[in-house]
C-alpha positions in Angstrom: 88.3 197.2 37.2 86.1 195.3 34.9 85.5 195.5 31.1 83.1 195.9 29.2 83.2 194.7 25.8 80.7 195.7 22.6 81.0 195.7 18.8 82.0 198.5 16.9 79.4 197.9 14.1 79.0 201.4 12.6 80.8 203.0 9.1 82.2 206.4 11.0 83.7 204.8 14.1 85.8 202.2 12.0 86.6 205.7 9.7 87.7 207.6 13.2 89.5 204.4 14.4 91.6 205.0 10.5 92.1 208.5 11.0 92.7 209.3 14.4 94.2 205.8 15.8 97.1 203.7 16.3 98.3 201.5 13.8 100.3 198.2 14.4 100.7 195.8 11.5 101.9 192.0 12.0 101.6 189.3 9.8 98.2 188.1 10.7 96.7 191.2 11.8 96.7 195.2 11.2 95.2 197.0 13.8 93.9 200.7 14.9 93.5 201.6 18.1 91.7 205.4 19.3 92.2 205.5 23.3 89.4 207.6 24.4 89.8 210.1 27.5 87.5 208.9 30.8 85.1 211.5 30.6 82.9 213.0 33.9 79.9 211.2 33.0 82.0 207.8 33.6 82.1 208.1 37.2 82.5 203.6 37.4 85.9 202.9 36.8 84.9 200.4 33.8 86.7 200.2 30.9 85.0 200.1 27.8 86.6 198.9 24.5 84.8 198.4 21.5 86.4 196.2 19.2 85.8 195.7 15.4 86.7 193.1 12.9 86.6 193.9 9.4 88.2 191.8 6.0 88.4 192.8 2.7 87.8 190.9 -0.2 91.1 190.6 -1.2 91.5 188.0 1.5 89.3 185.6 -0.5 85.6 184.7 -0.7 82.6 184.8 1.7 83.4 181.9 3.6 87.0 182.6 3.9 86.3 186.4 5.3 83.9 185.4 7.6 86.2 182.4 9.1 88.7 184.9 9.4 86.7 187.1 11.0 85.7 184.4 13.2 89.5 183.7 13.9 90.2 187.4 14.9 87.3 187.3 17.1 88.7 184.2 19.3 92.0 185.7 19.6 90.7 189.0 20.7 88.4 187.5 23.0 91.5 186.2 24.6 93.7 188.9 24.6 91.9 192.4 24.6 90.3 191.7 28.3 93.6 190.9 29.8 95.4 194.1 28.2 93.6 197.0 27.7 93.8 199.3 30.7 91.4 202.5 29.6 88.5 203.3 26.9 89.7 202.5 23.4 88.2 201.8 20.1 89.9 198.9 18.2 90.0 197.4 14.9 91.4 194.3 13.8 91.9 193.9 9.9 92.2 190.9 8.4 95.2 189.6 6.2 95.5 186.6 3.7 97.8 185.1 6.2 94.8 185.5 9.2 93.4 182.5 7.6 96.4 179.8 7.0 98.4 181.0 10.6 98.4 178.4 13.5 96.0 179.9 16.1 98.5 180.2 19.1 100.8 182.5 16.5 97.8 184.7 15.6 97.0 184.8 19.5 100.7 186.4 19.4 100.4 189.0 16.7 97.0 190.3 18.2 98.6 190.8 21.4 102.2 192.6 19.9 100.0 194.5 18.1 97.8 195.5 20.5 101.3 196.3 22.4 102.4 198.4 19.6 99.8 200.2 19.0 99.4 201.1 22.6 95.9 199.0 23.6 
């Protein structure tokens, strides 16, 4: 089965993703994830996940929220593709401690959350 990954880039899917999703919260990430349903006109067994990343300003500056978006971006990269099974719509939030955590821990919290929230 392979995956294909895209961007969730649009107001009302990160607002669905809120409502309707999953929520997993570790230190260096919160995340929401919406399973979607493999509908008829998906006849290819493909999974497609769309992932966002989104960081508030409470985190820090403009150059701090986009390095931790940058960081939640890597780690997904690396785990997502290896543990998503179906169709899902997922959003990582970054935290204040996205920015200071060694990368291998926040490798770990993506995937326990991702685990948690039932990715």
């Amino acid at each position: 089965m392979a995956v294909t990954i895209t961007r969730l880039k649009q107001r009302r899917d990160f607002l669905q993703a809120a409502r309707k999703g999953h929520k997993a919260v570790e230190r260096g990430v919160v995340m929401q994830v919406l399973p979607h349903a493999h509908t008829a006109q998906n006849t290819t067994q493909d999974a497609n996940i769309r992932v966002g990343f989104t960081v508030s300003k409470k985190v820090g500056n403009a150059v701090q929220r986009n390095r931790a978006k940058r960081r939640l971006r890597a780690a997904a990269e690396m785990v997502i593709p290896s543990q998503v099974n179906g169709d899902a719509d997922i959003v990582l939030i970054g935290r204040v401690h996205t920015l200071t955590r060694p990368f291998t821990a926040l490798v770990a919290d993506v995937s326990r959350a991702l685990k948690k929230a039932g990715g």
